[in-house]
C-alpha positions in Angstrom: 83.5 81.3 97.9 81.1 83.4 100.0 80.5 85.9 97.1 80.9 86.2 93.1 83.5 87.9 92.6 81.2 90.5 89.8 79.7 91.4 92.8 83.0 92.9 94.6 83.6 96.7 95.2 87.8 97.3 94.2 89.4 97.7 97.6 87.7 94.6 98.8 90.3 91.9 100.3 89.8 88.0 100.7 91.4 84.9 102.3 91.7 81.8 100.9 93.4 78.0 102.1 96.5 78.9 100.0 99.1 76.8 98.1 102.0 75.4 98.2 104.7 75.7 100.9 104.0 80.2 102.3 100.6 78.9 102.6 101.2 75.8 104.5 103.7 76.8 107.0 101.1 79.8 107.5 98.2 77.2 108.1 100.0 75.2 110.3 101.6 78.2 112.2 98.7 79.4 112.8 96.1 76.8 113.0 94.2 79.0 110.6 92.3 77.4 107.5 93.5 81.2 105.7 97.1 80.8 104.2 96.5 83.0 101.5 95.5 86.6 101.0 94.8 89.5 98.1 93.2 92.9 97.4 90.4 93.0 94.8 91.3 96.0 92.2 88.9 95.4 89.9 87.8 94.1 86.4 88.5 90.6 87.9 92.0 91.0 89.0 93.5 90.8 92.7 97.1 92.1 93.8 98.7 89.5 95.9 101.9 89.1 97.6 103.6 86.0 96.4 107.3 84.9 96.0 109.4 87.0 94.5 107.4 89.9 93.9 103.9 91.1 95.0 101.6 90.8 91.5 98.5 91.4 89.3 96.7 88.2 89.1 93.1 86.7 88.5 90.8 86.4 90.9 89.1 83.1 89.6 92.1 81.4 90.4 90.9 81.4 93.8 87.2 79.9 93.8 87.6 79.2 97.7 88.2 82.7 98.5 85.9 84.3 101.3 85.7 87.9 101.0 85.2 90.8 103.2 82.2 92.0 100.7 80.2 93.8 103.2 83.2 95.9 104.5 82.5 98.9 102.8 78.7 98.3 103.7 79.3 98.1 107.0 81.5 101.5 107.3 79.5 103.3 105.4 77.1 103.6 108.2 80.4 105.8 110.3 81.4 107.1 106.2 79.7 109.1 103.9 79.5 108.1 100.2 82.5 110.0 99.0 84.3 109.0 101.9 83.9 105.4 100.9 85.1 106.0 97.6 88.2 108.1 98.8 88.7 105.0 100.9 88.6 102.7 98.1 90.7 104.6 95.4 93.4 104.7 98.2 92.9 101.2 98.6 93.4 99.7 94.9 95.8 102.7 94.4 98.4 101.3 97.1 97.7 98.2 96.2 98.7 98.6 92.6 101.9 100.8 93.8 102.6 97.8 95.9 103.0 95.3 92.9 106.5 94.1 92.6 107.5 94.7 96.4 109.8 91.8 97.4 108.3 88.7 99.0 109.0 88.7 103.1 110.6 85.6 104.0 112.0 87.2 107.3 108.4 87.8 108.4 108.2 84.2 108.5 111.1 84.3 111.7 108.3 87.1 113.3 105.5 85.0 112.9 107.4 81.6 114.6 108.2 83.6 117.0 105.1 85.3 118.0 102.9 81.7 117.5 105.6 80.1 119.6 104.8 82.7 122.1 108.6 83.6 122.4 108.1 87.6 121.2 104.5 89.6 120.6 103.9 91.5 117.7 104.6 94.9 120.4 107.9 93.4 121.0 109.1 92.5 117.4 107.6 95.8 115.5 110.6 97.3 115.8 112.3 95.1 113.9 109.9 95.4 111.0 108.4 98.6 111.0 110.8 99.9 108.4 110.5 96.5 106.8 109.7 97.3 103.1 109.0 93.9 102.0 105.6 92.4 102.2 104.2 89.2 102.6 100.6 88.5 101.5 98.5 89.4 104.2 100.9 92.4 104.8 100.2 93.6 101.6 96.3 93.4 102.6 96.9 94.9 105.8 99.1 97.9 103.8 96.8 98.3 101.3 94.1 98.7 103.4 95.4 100.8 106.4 96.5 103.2 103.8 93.0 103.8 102.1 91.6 104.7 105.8 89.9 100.8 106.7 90.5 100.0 110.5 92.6 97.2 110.6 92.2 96.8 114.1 92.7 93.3 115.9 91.7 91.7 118.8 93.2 88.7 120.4 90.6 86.2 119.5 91.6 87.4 115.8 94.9 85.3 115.8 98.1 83.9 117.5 100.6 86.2 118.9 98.2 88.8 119.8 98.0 90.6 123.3 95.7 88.1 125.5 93.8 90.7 127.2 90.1 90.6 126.5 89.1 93.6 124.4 92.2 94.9 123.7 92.4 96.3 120.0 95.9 95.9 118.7 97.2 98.0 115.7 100.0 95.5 114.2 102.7 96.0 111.8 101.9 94.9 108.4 104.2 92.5 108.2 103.2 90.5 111.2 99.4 90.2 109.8 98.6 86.7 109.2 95.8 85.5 106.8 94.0 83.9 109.5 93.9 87.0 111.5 92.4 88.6 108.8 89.9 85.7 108.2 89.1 86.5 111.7 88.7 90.1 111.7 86.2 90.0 108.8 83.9 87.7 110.3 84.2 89.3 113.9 83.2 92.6 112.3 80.6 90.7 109.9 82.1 92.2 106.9 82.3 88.2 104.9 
């Protein structure tokens, strides 16, 4: 853990190795340590997408977890104070509307397909942009797009992205992968 979590803002989101089977596949898919991801809400609880329905649970069951605590420190120097705090009410309030949205499993045929460099994330987001259902890290990317964060990814952020250098990528939720969030936070320092 890179930060106690009574020192988290609500908003905040975190990676962590993951369990069980989601977790592995996306670890091995990947080559990411991240298999796992949540949105901090507050008072010690996280939302997290897990099978069959996204939920309220605590964030002490994930002591690995490395959070992106210095997010909101970071755009606060392009945010104003109240802007900030707009950005996280929107945050924890999608995240809570979010609880009880079915798991994804068909995500898991996008993200094969993109790390097996068959189809990019440009080519399948058709196919899941009206996609309701949300995996973990789609529910972090959700969450977070909604409440005004720049989820914005470049290639060295995970597999399937576009390979040219500097390109920033605006994916679909649903393709989001832990590890690509795990490496947008520490690109833009915010772990």
């Amino acid at each position: 853990m890179n930060v106690d979590v009574s020192n988290l803002e609500p908003g905040t989101f975190g990676v962590s190795h993951g369990s069980g089977m989601g977790g592995e596949i996306i670890r091995h898919a990947t080559g990411s340590w991240a298999g796992h991801a949540f949105v901090y809400v507050g008072g010690g609880i996280i939302v997290e997408g897990a099978p069959p329905v996204a939920r309220l649970a605590s964030a002490a069951h994930y002591g690995d977890a490395i959070w992106a605590w210095r997010m909101y420190d970071v755009l606060s120097k392009e945010h104003s104070a109240p802007e900030i705090e707009a950005m996280k009410a929107k945050v924890v309030g999608r995240a809570h509307a979010l609880v009880g949205t079915a798991y994804d499993w068909p995500a898991y045929i996008g993200f094969s397909l993109e790390v097996l460099g068959l189809r990019s994330g440009k080519e399948l987001s058709p196919f899941f942009v009206h996609d309701s259902y949300r995996v973990c890290s789609a529910l972090v990317d959700d969450a977070e797009t909604f409440g005004g964060v720049p989820m914005d990814f470049v290639p060295a952020d995970g597999p399937g992205m576009d390979a040219s250098p500097g390109t920033l990528v605006t994916m679909p939720p649903n393709l989001v992968a832990p590890g690509m969030l795990l490496g947008l936070m520490q690109r833009l320092d915010w772990a």
